[in-house]
C-alpha angles and dihedrals in degrees: 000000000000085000101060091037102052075049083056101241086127088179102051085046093056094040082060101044090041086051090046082050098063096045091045120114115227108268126049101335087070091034093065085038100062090038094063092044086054097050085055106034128068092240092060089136093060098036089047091055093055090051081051097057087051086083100216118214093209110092092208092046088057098054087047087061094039095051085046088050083046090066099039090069098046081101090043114044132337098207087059089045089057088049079062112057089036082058088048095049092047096049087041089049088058092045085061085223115152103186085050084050098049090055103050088048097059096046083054092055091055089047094050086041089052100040088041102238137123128001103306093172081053092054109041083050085065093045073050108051088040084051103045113113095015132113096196085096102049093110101024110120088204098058131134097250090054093041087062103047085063107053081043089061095045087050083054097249099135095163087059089035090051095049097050094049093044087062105049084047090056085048103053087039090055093053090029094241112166094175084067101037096057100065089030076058091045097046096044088052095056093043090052087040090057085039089063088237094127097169095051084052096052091048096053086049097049093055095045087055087052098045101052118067120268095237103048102094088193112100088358089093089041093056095039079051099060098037088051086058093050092052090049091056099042081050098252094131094164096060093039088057092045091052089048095047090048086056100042085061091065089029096118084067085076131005101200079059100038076059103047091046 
């Protein structure tokens, strides 16, 4: 099932993981189960609760679901997001997994960096220092380098921004990753939007649009989101308005998204 999705035949993916679901014994082995059905299906907070309840007895199992519950509620709160990741930094502490480690620190830098507390730059050093010289974290969407980029962007730093999110897209095109080109596209798009380079935004958009599947409504408002914006700004109102409406009809997906639409 990771396989496939990380491939991007999410329904496939979520036909294997639903099939896994329904011969695996209560504990970890459904646990992981349902977690992989949540990272590929557009109920993944709800899914991801059930693999919660599983209680899973492995320390690193239950940061994974706890990083991918993290997420979930990035459409939902923000302060619940950032339990999250706390939660996933903790399990993943006791794991003594440092890869695991690396990663929910560095979710729990962006969310300190969103909800404006701590020391996010701090924090994602450390996911840093623990990442440096692994390729554990090539594909991750959450990781430091990424991380990074973002809180770049937000200090208005758009050519540092630029470089660290050009590498982890040339990353996810060279493993056909989709999961990891649509928010490199996304990110990109909004660094080249505040850089005044409105074409180059457009363009990043655009790919992004082409490259997720049509019928994944995750990342697909986000990306509507940000090419709407573009549109606005180059004067095409129509099809600014047209982009927004589109997302709007998918908007309970997410509601940061289903705003900003």
């Amino acid at each position: 099932s990771e396989a496939t999705r990380q491939a991007g035949d999410w329904p496939r993916a979520r036909a294997l993981a639903e099939a896994a679901i329904t011969i695996a014994e209560e504990g970890n082995a459904r646990a992981r189960a349902l977690l992989l059905l949540g990272l590929s299906s557009s109920d993944a907070l709800e899914v991801c609760l059930r693999a919660r309840a599983e209680a899973p007895a492995d320390p690193s199992l239950d940061a994974r679901i706890h990083l991918a519950l993290s997420d979930a509620r990035f459409g939902v709160s923000f302060p619940l997001a950032y339990d999250d990741a706390c939660a996933a930094l903790e399990a993943a502490e006791r794991a003594k997994d440092m890869s695991l480690v690396s990663e929910a620190l560095a979710l729990a830098a962006w969310l300190q960096g969103a909800l404006t507390i701590g020391d996010p730059h701090a924090t994602v050093e450390r996911a840093l220092r623990l990442e440096r010289g692994s390729s554990e974290h090539e594909g991750n969407g959450y990781a430091s380098r990424f991380i990074l980029a973002n809180l770049q962007m937000w200090r208005d730093q758009p050519d540092l921004a630029r470089d660290n999110f050009e590498s982890g897209l040339a990353r996810a095109v060279s493993t056909a990753d989709l999961f990891g080109q649509a928010p490199a596209r996304l990110h990109l798009a909004q660094v080249e939007w505040r850089a005044g380079a409105w074409d180059r935004a457009a363009t990043h958009a655009w790919e992004g649009l082409d490259e997720w599947p049509a019928d994944e409504p995750k990342a697909r408002g986000s990306l509507l989101w940000i090419a709407s914006l573009i549109a606005v700004h180059q004067g095409k109102l129509s099809e600014a308005r047209a982009m927004a409406h589109e997302a709007l009809a998918t908007a309970e997906y997410d509601r940061l998204f289903g705003a900003r639409n």
